[in-house]
SEGU-349793 format. One record per residue (C-alpha): x, y, z. Coordinates in steps of 0.02 Angstrom, whole numbers. Example, Ala and Ser with C-alpha at 12.3 -4.5 7.8 and 13.67 -1.06 7.14 Angstrom:
2
     px     py     pz
    615   -225    390
    684    -53    357
//
This chain:
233
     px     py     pz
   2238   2064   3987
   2063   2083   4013
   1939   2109   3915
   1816   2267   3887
   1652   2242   3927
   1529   2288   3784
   1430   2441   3758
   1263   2422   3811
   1146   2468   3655
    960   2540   3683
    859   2442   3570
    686   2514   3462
    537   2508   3559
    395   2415   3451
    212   2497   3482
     69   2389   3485
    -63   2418   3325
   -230   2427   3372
   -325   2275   3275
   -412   2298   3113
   -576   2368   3127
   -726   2345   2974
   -805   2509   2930
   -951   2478   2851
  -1021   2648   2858
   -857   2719   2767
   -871   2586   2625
  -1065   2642   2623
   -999   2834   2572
   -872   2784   2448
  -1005   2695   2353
  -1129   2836   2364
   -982   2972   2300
   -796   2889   2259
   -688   2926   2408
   -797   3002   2527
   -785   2858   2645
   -595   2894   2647
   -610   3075   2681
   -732   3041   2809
   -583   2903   2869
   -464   3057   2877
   -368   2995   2719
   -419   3162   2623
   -288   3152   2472
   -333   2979   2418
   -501   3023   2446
   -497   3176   2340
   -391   3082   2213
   -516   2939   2207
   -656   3043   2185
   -588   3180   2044
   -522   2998   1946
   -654   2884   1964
   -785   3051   1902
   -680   3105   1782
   -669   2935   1726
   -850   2910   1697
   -910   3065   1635
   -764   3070   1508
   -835   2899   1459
  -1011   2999   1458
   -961   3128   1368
   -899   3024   1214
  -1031   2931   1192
  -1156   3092   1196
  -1218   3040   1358
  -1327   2902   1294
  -1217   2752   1367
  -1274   2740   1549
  -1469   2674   1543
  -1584   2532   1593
  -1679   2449   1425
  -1865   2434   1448
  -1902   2270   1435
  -2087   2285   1372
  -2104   2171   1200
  -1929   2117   1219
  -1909   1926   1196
  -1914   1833   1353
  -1765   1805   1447
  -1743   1603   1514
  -1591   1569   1635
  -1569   1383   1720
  -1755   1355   1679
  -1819   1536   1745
  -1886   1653   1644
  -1827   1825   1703
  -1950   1969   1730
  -1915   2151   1781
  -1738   2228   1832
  -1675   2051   1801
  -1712   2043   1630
  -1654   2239   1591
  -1490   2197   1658
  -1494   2030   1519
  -1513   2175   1390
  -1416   2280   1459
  -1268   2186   1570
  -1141   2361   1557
  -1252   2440   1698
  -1217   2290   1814
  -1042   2378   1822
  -1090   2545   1793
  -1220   2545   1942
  -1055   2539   2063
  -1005   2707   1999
  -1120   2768   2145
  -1263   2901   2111
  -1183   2958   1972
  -1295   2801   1892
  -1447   2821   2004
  -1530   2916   1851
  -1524   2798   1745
  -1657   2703   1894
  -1741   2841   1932
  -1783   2835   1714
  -1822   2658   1711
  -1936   2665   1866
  -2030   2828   1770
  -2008   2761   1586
  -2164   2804   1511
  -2176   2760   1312
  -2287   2891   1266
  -2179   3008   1297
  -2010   3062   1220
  -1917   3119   1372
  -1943   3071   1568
  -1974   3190   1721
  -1896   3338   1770
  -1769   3363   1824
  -1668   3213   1722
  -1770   3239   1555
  -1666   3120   1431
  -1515   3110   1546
  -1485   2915   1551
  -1652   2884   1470
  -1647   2735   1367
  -1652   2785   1212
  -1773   2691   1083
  -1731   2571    948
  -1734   2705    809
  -1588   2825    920
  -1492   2685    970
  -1470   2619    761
  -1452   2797    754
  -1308   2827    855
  -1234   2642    811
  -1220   2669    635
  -1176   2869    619
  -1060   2892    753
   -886   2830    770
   -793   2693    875
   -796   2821   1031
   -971   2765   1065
   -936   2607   1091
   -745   2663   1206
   -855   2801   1309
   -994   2656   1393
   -804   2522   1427
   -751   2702   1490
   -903   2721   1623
   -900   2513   1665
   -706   2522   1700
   -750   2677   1832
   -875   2593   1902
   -782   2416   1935
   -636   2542   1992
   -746   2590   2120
   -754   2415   2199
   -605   2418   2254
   -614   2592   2329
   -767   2518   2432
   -675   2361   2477
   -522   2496   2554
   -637   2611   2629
   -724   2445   2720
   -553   2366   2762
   -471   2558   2843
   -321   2628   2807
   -154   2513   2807
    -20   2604   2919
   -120   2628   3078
    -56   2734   3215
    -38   2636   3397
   -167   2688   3503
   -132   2833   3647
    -80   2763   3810
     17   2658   3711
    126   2810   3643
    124   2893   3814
    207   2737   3901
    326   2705   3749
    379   2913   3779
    404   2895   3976
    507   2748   3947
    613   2815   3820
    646   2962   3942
    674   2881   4061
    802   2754   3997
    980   2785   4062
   1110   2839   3970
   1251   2714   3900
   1374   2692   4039
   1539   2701   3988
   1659   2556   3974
   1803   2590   4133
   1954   2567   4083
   2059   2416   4152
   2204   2451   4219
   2334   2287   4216
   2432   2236   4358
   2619   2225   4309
   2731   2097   4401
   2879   2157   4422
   3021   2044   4362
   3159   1975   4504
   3323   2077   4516
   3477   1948   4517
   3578   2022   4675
   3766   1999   4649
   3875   1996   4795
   4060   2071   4774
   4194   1944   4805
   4334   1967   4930
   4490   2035   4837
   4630   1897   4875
   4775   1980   4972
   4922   2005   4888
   5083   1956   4970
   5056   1859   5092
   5153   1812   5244
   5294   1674   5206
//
């Protein structure tokens, strides 16, 4: 009996990604505001969620510690700072005083005041320019004993608070630079892939096999002659 030939089976058509592209400019906007370099990726809910956490994040951390835990020291009479034989001088050495704002300055411009106060610090005065005032001002020794010794351990928690948002936002910048993951394949490609799909046939379907049968051979008996009965003496 022969056998039936098999079904023939369409198999998944597998589109072409386009390659992985940089985008510098995107990771550019998600370290000026968290996420903005994914909305402007068309990724809008991860943008939106990275820039509502990452803020909320950092202001909560803000917030407990009275908003005097994002700032650049001056460095004027501080002692001198000496690293592999080089004494540092300027930003260098306010960043040796003051290493938290090395992660909080990835936070974006949510930390640009604090530059904006060290580049205007003036000592004579007890707050900087308009329009930041004392907002991430760095405060002097007598307000920073102050606030060490008369307020509680959430002083301390609100500045881990900011640094943890702003080493968050790394890797935000590092996924806005490197593009979204699932890619789509690029237009002609989807085009073709639809034409042939449509124009596939249909499954053809099996015929059905129709066995010879052999007849068997019919034995043929012959009828014998009756003997006659009484015969001639």
């Amino acid at each position: 009996m022969a056998s039936a030939s098999p079904q023939s089976r369409s198999e998944p058509i597998e589109l072409p990604l386009p390659p992985v592209k940089i985008d510098p400019l995107a990771a550019v906007f998600s370290y000026l505001i968290p996420g903005l370099g994914q909305v402007y990726q068309g990724r809008i809910g991860k943008g939106l969620l990275f820039f509502f956490g990452l803020n909320l994040l950092f202001f909560y951390g803000m917030w407990m510690g009275q908003w005097r835990n994002v700032w650049l020291p001056d460095t004027f009479g501080m002692q001198d700072v000496v690293i592999a034989g080089q004494r540092l001088e300027g930003v260098p050495k306010a960043i040796a005083y003051r290493p938290q704002f090395l992660a909080q300055f990835w936070i974006g411009s949510a930390a640009w005041p604090a530059i904006y106060q060290y580049i205007k610090f003036d000592r004579s005065k007890d707050e900087g320019p308009p329009p930041f005032k004392r907002f991430q001002r760095a405060p002097t020794e007598e307000q920073l004993n102050d606030l060490q010794r008369n307020s509680s351990k959430r002083w301390d928690l609100g500045w881990v608070y900011t640094v943890i948002a702003g080493v968050l936002n790394l890797l935000v910048i590092y996924d806005a630079l490197a593009g979204p993951m699932f890619r789509e394949p690029p237009k002609w490609v989807a085009d073709q892939a639809s034409e042939a799909s449509a124009t596939e046939k249909a499954p053809v379907a099996t015929p059905a096999v129709v066995a010879s049968s052999v007849s068997s051979p019919v034995a043929v008996t012959t009828p014998k002659p009756e003997s006659p009965q009484g015969g001639a003496t």
